[in-house]
N, C-alpha and C positions, 0 to 999 in steps of 0.2 A: 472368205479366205481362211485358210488355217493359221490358229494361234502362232504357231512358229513359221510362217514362209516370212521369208526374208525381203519379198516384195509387197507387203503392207509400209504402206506409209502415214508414222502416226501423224494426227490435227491435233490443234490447240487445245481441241477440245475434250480428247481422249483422255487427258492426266485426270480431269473433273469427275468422267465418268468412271474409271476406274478406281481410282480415291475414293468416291461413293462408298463404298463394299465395303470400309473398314468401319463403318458405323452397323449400327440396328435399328430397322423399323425404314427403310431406306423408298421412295419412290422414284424410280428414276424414266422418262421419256425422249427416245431417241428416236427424232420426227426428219423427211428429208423423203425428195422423192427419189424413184426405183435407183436402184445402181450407183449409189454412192457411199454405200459401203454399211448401209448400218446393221444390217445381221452380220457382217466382219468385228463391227466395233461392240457390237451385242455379245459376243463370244469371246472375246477377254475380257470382257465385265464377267461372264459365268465363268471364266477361268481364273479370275481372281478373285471371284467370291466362292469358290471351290477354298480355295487357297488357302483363303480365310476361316477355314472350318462352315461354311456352308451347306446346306443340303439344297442342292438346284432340281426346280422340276423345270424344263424347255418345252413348253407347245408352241407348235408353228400351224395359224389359223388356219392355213391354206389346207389345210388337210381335211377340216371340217368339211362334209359334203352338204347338197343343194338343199336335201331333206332335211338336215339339222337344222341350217339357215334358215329355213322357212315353220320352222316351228319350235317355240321356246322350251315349252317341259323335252323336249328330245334336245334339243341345245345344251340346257342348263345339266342335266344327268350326264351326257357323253362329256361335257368340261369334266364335271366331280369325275366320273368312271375314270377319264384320260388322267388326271394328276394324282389318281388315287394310283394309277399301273404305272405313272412316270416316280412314281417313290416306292415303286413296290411293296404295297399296302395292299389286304385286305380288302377287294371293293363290297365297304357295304352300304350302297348308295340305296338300293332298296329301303333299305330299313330306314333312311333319313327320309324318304320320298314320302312314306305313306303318312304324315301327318299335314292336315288341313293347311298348310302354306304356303306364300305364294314362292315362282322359283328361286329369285333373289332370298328370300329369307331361309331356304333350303340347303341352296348350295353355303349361305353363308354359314349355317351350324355345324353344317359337313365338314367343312374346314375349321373350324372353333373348338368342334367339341369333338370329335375325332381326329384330321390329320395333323395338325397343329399340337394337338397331346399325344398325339403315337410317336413322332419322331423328336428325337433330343437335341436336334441342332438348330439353328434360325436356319428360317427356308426362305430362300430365294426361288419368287414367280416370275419365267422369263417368257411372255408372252412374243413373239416374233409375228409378224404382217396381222394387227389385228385389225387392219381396213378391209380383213375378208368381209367383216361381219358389216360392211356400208349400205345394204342393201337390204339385210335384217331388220324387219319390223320394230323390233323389241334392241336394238341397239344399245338405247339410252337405258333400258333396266339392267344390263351387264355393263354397261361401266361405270352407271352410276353404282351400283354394288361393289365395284373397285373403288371408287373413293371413298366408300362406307365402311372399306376395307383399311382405307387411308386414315379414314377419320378417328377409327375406333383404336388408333394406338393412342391417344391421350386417356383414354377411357380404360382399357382392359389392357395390363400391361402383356399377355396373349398375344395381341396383335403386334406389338413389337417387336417380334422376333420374326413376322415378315414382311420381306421385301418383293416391292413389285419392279419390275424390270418390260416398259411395255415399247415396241417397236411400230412403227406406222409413218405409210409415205402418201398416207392421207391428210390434209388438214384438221388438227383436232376438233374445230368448230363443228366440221363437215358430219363428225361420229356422235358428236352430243353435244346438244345447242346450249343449256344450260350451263351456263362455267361453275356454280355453285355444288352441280354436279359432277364433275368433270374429274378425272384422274391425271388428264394431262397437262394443268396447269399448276400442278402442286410438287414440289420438293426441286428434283433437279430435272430439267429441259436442255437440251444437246439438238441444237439444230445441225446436219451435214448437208452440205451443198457441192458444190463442184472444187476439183485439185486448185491452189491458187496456181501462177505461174511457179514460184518456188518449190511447193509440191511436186509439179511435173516434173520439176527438170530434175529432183531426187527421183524422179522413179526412173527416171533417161541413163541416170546414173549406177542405180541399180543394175538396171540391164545393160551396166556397160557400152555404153553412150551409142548406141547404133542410129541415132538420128544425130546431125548436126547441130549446133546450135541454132543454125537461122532455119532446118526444118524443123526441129522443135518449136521457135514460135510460133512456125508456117501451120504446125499439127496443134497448135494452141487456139491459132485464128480461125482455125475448122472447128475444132471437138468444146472450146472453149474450157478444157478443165472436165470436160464429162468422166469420173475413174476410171469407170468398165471399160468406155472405148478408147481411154486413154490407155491404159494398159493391154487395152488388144492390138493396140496400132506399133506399140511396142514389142511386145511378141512377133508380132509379123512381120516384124523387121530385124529383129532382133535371132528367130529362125531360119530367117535366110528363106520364109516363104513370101516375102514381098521384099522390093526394095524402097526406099523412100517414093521414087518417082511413079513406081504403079500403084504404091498406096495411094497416094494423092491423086492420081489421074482414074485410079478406079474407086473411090472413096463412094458414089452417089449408086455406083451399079448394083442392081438387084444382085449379082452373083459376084461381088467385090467383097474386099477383105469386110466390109461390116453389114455383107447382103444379108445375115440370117437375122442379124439385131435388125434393121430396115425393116423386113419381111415380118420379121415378128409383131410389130407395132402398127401394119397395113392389116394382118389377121385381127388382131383383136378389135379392129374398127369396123371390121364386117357388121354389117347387118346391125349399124348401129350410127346411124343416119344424123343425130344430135352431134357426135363427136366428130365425124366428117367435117360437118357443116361448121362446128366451133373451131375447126383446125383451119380450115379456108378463111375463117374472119380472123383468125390472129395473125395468119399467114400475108393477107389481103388489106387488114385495116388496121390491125394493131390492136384490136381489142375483141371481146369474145360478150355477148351481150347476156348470155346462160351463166351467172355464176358457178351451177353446180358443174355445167360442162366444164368450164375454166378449171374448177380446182381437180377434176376428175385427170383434165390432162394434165395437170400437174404436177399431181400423182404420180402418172404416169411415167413423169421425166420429159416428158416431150416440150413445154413452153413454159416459162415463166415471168415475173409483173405481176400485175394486180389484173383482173379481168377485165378492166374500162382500159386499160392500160399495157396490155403484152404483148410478146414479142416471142419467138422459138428459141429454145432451151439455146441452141447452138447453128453455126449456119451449116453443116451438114444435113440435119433434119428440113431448116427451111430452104435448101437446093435441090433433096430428096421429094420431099409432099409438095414441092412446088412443081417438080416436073410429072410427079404420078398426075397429080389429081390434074395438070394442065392437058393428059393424055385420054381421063375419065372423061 
Protein backbone atom coordinates (compact mmCIF):
# COMPACT_ATOMS: atom_id res chain seq x y z
CA UNK A 1 0.00 0.00 0.00
CA UNK A 2 1.17 3.60 -0.48
CA UNK A 3 2.87 5.52 2.36
CA UNK A 4 0.01 7.90 2.55
CA UNK A 5 -3.46 5.79 1.83
CA UNK A 6 -5.31 6.33 4.53
CA UNK A 7 -6.51 2.68 4.62
CA UNK A 8 -3.29 1.26 6.18
CA UNK A 9 -3.73 0.30 9.48
CA UNK A 10 -0.71 0.85 11.72
CA UNK A 11 0.36 -2.78 14.29
CA UNK A 12 2.13 -2.52 17.54
CA UNK A 13 4.69 -3.31 15.84
CA UNK A 14 5.30 -0.73 13.16
CA UNK A 15 6.57 2.24 15.91
CA UNK A 16 9.74 -0.61 16.54
CA UNK A 17 10.35 -0.77 13.00
CA UNK A 18 10.20 2.63 12.09
CA UNK A 19 12.15 3.92 15.18
CA UNK A 20 14.86 1.60 13.92
CA UNK A 21 15.98 4.32 11.13
CA UNK A 22 17.07 6.83 13.45
CA UNK A 23 20.17 4.84 14.50
CA UNK A 24 23.23 3.64 12.25
CA UNK A 25 24.49 0.31 11.32
CA UNK A 26 20.66 -0.88 11.76
CA UNK A 27 19.57 -4.74 10.90
CA UNK A 28 16.17 -5.01 10.58
CA UNK A 29 13.81 -8.50 9.51
CA UNK A 30 10.15 -8.36 8.76
CA UNK A 31 9.14 -12.05 8.51
CA UNK A 32 5.18 -13.18 8.18
CA UNK A 33 3.44 -15.07 5.48
CA UNK A 34 1.95 -13.64 1.99
CA UNK A 35 -0.42 -10.76 2.43
CA UNK A 36 -0.08 -9.37 5.57
CA UNK A 37 1.40 -6.52 4.84
CA UNK A 38 5.10 -6.47 5.02
CA UNK A 39 6.33 -4.74 1.85
CA UNK A 40 3.42 -2.13 3.10
CA UNK A 41 5.29 -2.02 6.40
CA UNK A 42 8.82 -2.23 4.44
CA UNK A 43 7.87 1.06 2.74
CA UNK A 44 7.65 3.33 5.55
CA UNK A 45 10.61 2.02 7.05
CA UNK A 46 12.41 3.37 3.47
CA UNK A 47 10.25 6.38 3.78
CA UNK A 48 11.54 7.21 7.04
CA UNK A 49 14.81 6.20 6.54
CA UNK A 50 14.73 8.55 3.40
CA UNK A 51 13.64 10.96 5.90
CA UNK A 52 16.48 10.53 7.92
CA UNK A 53 18.90 11.61 5.31
CA UNK A 54 19.23 8.12 4.01
CA UNK A 55 20.43 6.93 0.77
CA UNK A 56 17.96 3.70 -0.01
CA UNK A 57 18.80 1.01 -2.60
CA UNK A 58 15.06 -1.27 -2.85
CA UNK A 59 15.51 -4.94 -4.65
CA UNK A 60 12.67 -6.90 -4.93
CA UNK A 61 14.11 -10.74 -5.35
CA UNK A 62 11.27 -11.69 -7.39
CA UNK A 63 12.64 -10.11 -10.12
CA UNK A 64 15.70 -12.32 -10.18
CA UNK A 65 15.28 -14.76 -13.13
CA UNK A 66 15.56 -18.87 -13.07
CA UNK A 67 19.11 -18.55 -14.72
CA UNK A 68 20.45 -16.32 -11.93
CA UNK A 69 19.00 -18.73 -9.40
CA UNK A 70 20.53 -21.53 -10.68
CA UNK A 71 24.01 -20.17 -10.84
CA UNK A 72 25.90 -18.13 -8.35
CA UNK A 73 28.82 -16.10 -10.09
CA UNK A 74 25.53 -14.81 -12.43
CA UNK A 75 23.62 -14.26 -9.09
CA UNK A 76 26.36 -12.71 -7.07
CA UNK A 77 27.43 -9.97 -10.24
CA UNK A 78 23.66 -9.08 -11.39
CA UNK A 79 23.01 -8.31 -6.99
CA UNK A 80 26.47 -5.98 -7.27
CA UNK A 81 25.16 -4.69 -11.11
CA UNK A 82 21.53 -4.16 -9.69
CA UNK A 83 22.57 -1.86 -6.50
CA UNK A 84 25.16 -0.47 -8.25
CA UNK A 85 22.09 1.04 -11.02
CA UNK A 86 19.78 1.24 -7.87
CA UNK A 87 22.19 4.29 -6.56
CA UNK A 88 23.19 5.21 -9.81
CA UNK A 89 26.79 4.55 -9.74
CA UNK A 90 29.18 3.55 -12.24
CA UNK A 91 28.83 -0.21 -12.58
CA UNK A 92 32.28 -1.34 -12.30
CA UNK A 93 31.56 -4.86 -11.21
CA UNK A 94 34.00 -6.27 -13.87
CA UNK A 95 36.87 -4.90 -12.50
CA UNK A 96 35.95 -6.26 -8.89
CA UNK A 97 35.12 -9.79 -10.70
CA UNK A 98 38.40 -10.52 -12.11
CA UNK A 99 40.51 -11.29 -9.02
CA UNK A 100 40.78 -14.97 -7.82
CA UNK A 101 37.83 -14.85 -5.16
CA UNK A 102 35.19 -16.49 -4.21
CA UNK A 103 31.46 -14.62 -4.85
CA UNK A 104 30.85 -13.73 -1.32
CA UNK A 105 34.16 -12.14 -0.96
CA UNK A 106 33.61 -10.28 -4.28
CA UNK A 107 30.41 -8.79 -3.98
CA UNK A 108 31.55 -8.08 -0.38
CA UNK A 109 34.73 -5.50 -1.61
CA UNK A 110 32.37 -4.26 -4.19
CA UNK A 111 30.38 -2.68 -1.55
CA UNK A 112 33.49 -1.88 0.98
CA UNK A 113 35.72 -0.34 -1.25
CA UNK A 114 33.62 1.14 -3.92
CA UNK A 115 29.79 1.72 -3.15
CA UNK A 116 30.16 2.38 0.34
CA UNK A 117 33.05 5.14 -0.38
CA UNK A 118 31.29 6.68 -3.41
CA UNK A 119 28.25 7.67 -1.71
CA UNK A 120 28.28 10.20 1.44
CA UNK A 121 25.19 9.16 3.07
CA UNK A 122 24.44 5.89 5.33
CA UNK A 123 22.86 3.49 2.90
CA UNK A 124 20.04 1.66 3.58
CA UNK A 125 19.59 -2.24 1.99
CA UNK A 126 15.93 -2.91 1.47
CA UNK A 127 15.89 -6.38 0.36
CA UNK A 128 11.93 -7.26 -0.38
CA UNK A 129 10.66 -11.26 -0.88
CA UNK A 130 14.17 -12.76 -0.39
CA UNK A 131 12.43 -16.31 -0.19
CA UNK A 132 12.83 -16.15 -3.95
CA UNK A 133 16.35 -17.33 -3.51
CA UNK A 134 14.72 -20.90 -1.37
CA UNK A 135 15.45 -23.08 -3.94
CA UNK A 136 19.03 -21.59 -4.62
CA UNK A 137 21.79 -23.98 -4.13
CA UNK A 138 24.21 -21.41 -2.76
CA UNK A 139 21.41 -19.70 -0.49
CA UNK A 140 23.32 -20.08 2.65
CA UNK A 141 26.60 -18.15 0.98
CA UNK A 142 24.33 -14.97 0.34
CA UNK A 143 23.10 -14.45 3.54
CA UNK A 144 25.54 -15.79 5.20
CA UNK A 145 27.49 -12.83 3.57
CA UNK A 146 24.71 -10.47 4.98
CA UNK A 147 25.49 -11.36 8.43
CA UNK A 148 29.28 -10.73 7.67
CA UNK A 149 27.92 -7.79 6.60
CA UNK A 150 26.35 -7.62 10.13
CA UNK A 151 29.13 -8.52 11.91
CA UNK A 152 31.79 -6.30 10.37
CA UNK A 153 30.26 -3.05 11.91
CA UNK A 154 31.99 -3.83 15.28
CA UNK A 155 35.11 -4.28 13.12
CA UNK A 156 35.35 -1.55 10.30
CA UNK A 157 33.52 1.55 11.37
CA UNK A 158 32.54 1.41 7.12
CA UNK A 159 29.98 -0.92 7.80
CA UNK A 160 28.16 1.20 10.01
CA UNK A 161 26.86 3.30 7.92
CA UNK A 162 24.79 0.35 6.49
CA UNK A 163 21.62 -0.78 7.16
CA UNK A 164 19.98 -4.03 6.13
CA UNK A 165 16.30 -4.04 5.72
CA UNK A 166 15.40 -7.80 4.75
CA UNK A 167 11.57 -9.01 4.04
CA UNK A 168 10.53 -12.90 3.83
CA UNK A 169 7.34 -14.92 4.17
CA UNK A 170 9.48 -17.82 4.50
CA UNK A 171 10.69 -19.20 7.73
CA UNK A 172 14.22 -18.00 8.42
CA UNK A 173 15.45 -21.44 9.46
CA UNK A 174 13.96 -22.64 6.09
CA UNK A 175 16.81 -19.99 4.05
CA UNK A 176 19.83 -20.94 6.31
CA UNK A 177 20.08 -23.56 8.82
CA UNK A 178 23.04 -22.31 10.57
CA UNK A 179 21.85 -19.41 13.12
CA UNK A 180 25.53 -18.48 13.71
CA UNK A 181 25.15 -17.63 10.17
CA UNK A 182 22.08 -16.20 9.80
CA UNK A 183 20.99 -12.34 9.15
CA UNK A 184 17.66 -13.02 10.48
CA UNK A 185 18.16 -13.55 13.95
CA UNK A 186 20.26 -10.46 14.70
CA UNK A 187 19.08 -6.74 15.67
CA UNK A 188 15.47 -6.12 15.14
CA UNK A 189 12.65 -9.01 14.20
CA UNK A 190 8.96 -7.66 13.37
CA UNK A 191 6.78 -10.74 12.99
CA UNK A 192 3.21 -9.80 11.09
CA UNK A 193 0.37 -12.08 11.26
CA UNK A 194 -3.28 -11.63 10.71
CA UNK A 195 -5.69 -8.05 11.65
CA UNK A 196 -6.61 -8.64 15.38
CA UNK A 197 -10.36 -8.20 15.87
CA UNK A 198 -9.57 -4.51 16.78
CA UNK A 199 -7.70 -3.92 13.77
CA UNK A 200 -10.62 -5.10 11.63
CA UNK A 201 -13.08 -3.30 12.83
CA UNK A 202 -10.73 0.12 12.30
CA UNK A 203 -10.48 -0.82 8.80
CA UNK A 204 -14.80 -1.35 8.88
CA UNK A 205 -14.35 2.07 10.14
CA UNK A 206 -12.18 3.50 7.66
CA UNK A 207 -14.50 2.47 5.00
CA UNK A 208 -17.17 3.97 6.68
CA UNK A 209 -18.72 0.96 8.30
CA UNK A 210 -20.55 -0.75 5.25
CA UNK A 211 -20.64 -4.08 7.28
CA UNK A 212 -22.52 -4.26 10.54
CA UNK A 213 -21.20 -5.01 13.47
CA UNK A 214 -22.38 -8.64 13.84
CA UNK A 215 -21.28 -9.08 9.95
CA UNK A 216 -18.16 -7.89 10.77
CA UNK A 217 -17.55 -10.60 13.28
CA UNK A 218 -19.66 -12.97 10.85
CA UNK A 219 -16.43 -11.72 8.15
CA UNK A 220 -13.87 -12.28 11.06
CA UNK A 221 -15.26 -15.90 11.67
CA UNK A 222 -14.62 -16.55 7.82
CA UNK A 223 -11.21 -14.51 6.77
CA UNK A 224 -9.98 -14.70 10.48
CA UNK A 225 -7.97 -11.37 10.39
CA UNK A 226 -6.42 -12.35 6.91
CA UNK A 227 -5.54 -8.09 5.62
CA UNK A 228 -5.65 -8.55 2.00
CA UNK A 229 -9.01 -10.51 2.06
CA UNK A 230 -10.04 -8.49 4.70
CA UNK A 231 -9.79 -5.31 3.05
CA UNK A 232 -11.13 -6.73 -0.29
CA UNK A 233 -14.39 -7.95 1.43
CA UNK A 234 -14.54 -4.34 2.41
CA UNK A 235 -14.26 -2.79 -0.74
CA UNK A 236 -16.67 -4.91 -2.18
CA UNK A 237 -19.00 -3.94 0.02
CA UNK A 238 -18.12 -0.86 0.68
CA UNK A 239 -18.44 -0.11 -3.72
CA UNK A 240 -21.63 -1.33 -3.76
CA UNK A 241 -20.16 -4.32 -5.82
CA UNK A 242 -21.25 -6.97 -3.33
CA UNK A 243 -23.59 -6.61 -0.58
CA UNK A 244 -22.94 -8.26 2.66
CA UNK A 245 -25.33 -11.37 1.97
CA UNK A 246 -23.70 -12.35 -1.64
CA UNK A 247 -20.39 -11.82 -0.25
CA UNK A 248 -20.88 -14.42 2.37
CA UNK A 249 -23.07 -16.61 0.22
CA UNK A 250 -20.46 -16.47 -2.59
CA UNK A 251 -17.36 -16.32 -0.55
CA UNK A 252 -16.21 -20.21 -1.56
CA UNK A 253 -17.06 -19.66 -5.49
CA UNK A 254 -14.40 -19.89 -8.07
CA UNK A 255 -15.89 -16.59 -9.71
CA UNK A 256 -17.03 -15.00 -6.18
CA UNK A 257 -15.76 -11.85 -4.70
CA UNK A 258 -12.39 -13.75 -3.57
CA UNK A 259 -12.40 -16.23 -6.77
CA UNK A 260 -9.04 -14.77 -8.30
CA UNK A 261 -7.11 -15.04 -4.87
CA UNK A 262 -8.86 -18.93 -4.49
CA UNK A 263 -7.64 -19.53 -8.19
CA UNK A 264 -4.46 -18.23 -7.59
CA UNK A 265 -3.33 -20.48 -4.85
CA UNK A 266 -5.03 -23.82 -6.97
CA UNK A 267 -2.39 -22.57 -9.85
CA UNK A 268 0.49 -22.44 -8.07
CA UNK A 269 -0.10 -26.06 -6.74
CA UNK A 270 -0.33 -27.47 -10.12
CA UNK A 271 2.13 -29.98 -10.90
CA UNK A 272 3.20 -30.02 -7.58
CA UNK A 273 2.00 -33.17 -6.10
CA UNK A 274 3.90 -32.71 -2.38
CA UNK A 275 1.85 -29.61 -1.69
CA UNK A 276 -1.51 -31.15 -2.86
CA UNK A 277 -0.92 -33.90 -0.64
CA UNK A 278 0.48 -31.68 2.58
CA UNK A 279 -2.78 -29.51 2.05
CA UNK A 280 -5.25 -32.69 2.33
CA UNK A 281 -3.40 -33.84 5.57
CA UNK A 282 -3.78 -30.56 7.33
CA UNK A 283 -7.08 -30.29 5.90
CA UNK A 284 -7.81 -34.21 6.88
CA UNK A 285 -5.65 -34.75 9.98
CA UNK A 286 -4.39 -31.65 11.39
CA UNK A 287 -1.01 -32.13 10.66
CA UNK A 288 1.27 -32.16 7.62
CA UNK A 289 4.10 -34.98 8.04
CA UNK A 290 6.72 -33.00 5.29
CA UNK A 291 8.10 -30.22 7.41
CA UNK A 292 9.40 -28.56 4.41
CA UNK A 293 5.89 -28.88 2.80
CA UNK A 294 4.38 -27.34 6.09
CA UNK A 295 6.62 -24.31 6.11
CA UNK A 296 6.35 -23.93 2.28
CA UNK A 297 2.51 -23.55 2.81
CA UNK A 298 2.98 -21.42 5.28
CA UNK A 299 4.67 -19.25 3.41
CA UNK A 300 2.34 -19.23 1.43
CA UNK A 301 -0.44 -17.86 3.78
CA UNK A 302 -2.41 -20.85 3.42
CA UNK A 303 -2.18 -23.00 7.05
CA UNK A 304 -0.71 -22.36 10.16
CA UNK A 305 0.69 -24.38 13.68
CA UNK A 306 3.51 -26.14 13.83
CA UNK A 307 3.55 -29.24 11.15
CA UNK A 308 2.75 -32.18 13.70
CA UNK A 309 0.20 -29.81 14.67
CA UNK A 310 -1.93 -27.52 11.96
CA UNK A 311 -4.80 -26.44 10.94
CA UNK A 312 -5.78 -23.80 7.75
CA UNK A 313 -4.77 -20.31 7.92
CA UNK A 314 -8.80 -19.48 8.03
CA UNK A 315 -11.99 -21.35 7.43
CA UNK A 316 -12.57 -19.88 3.96
CA UNK A 317 -9.49 -21.75 2.49
CA UNK A 318 -10.45 -25.00 4.50
CA UNK A 319 -14.48 -24.77 2.99
CA UNK A 320 -12.54 -23.75 -0.39
CA UNK A 321 -9.77 -26.96 -0.80
CA UNK A 322 -12.13 -29.00 0.91
CA UNK A 323 -14.69 -28.99 -1.60
CA UNK A 324 -12.03 -28.74 -4.84
CA UNK A 325 -10.08 -31.41 -3.84
CA UNK A 326 -13.46 -33.48 -2.66
CA UNK A 327 -14.38 -32.79 -6.44
CA UNK A 328 -10.55 -34.04 -7.77
Amino acid sequence: MRVDSRFYIPRATDKRATESMAALGVTLTIKGPRQVGKSSLLMRVIDTAAAAGKRVAFLDFQLFDRAALATPDLFFRQFCAWLTDALDLEDRVDEYWSTKLGNSQRCTRYLERYLLKEIREPLMLALDEVESMFDADFRSDFFGMLRSWHNSRAAKPIWQRLDLALVTSTEPYQLIANLNQSPFNVGQVIALDNFTVEEAHALNELHEMPLTLGNEIRLFGLLSGHPYLTRRALYQVASGRDTAETLFANATAERGPFGDHLRYHLFRMQNQPDLVHGLLQVLQQGRCTNETVFWRLHGAGLVRGEFQRAHMRNRLYAEFFGIHFKRE
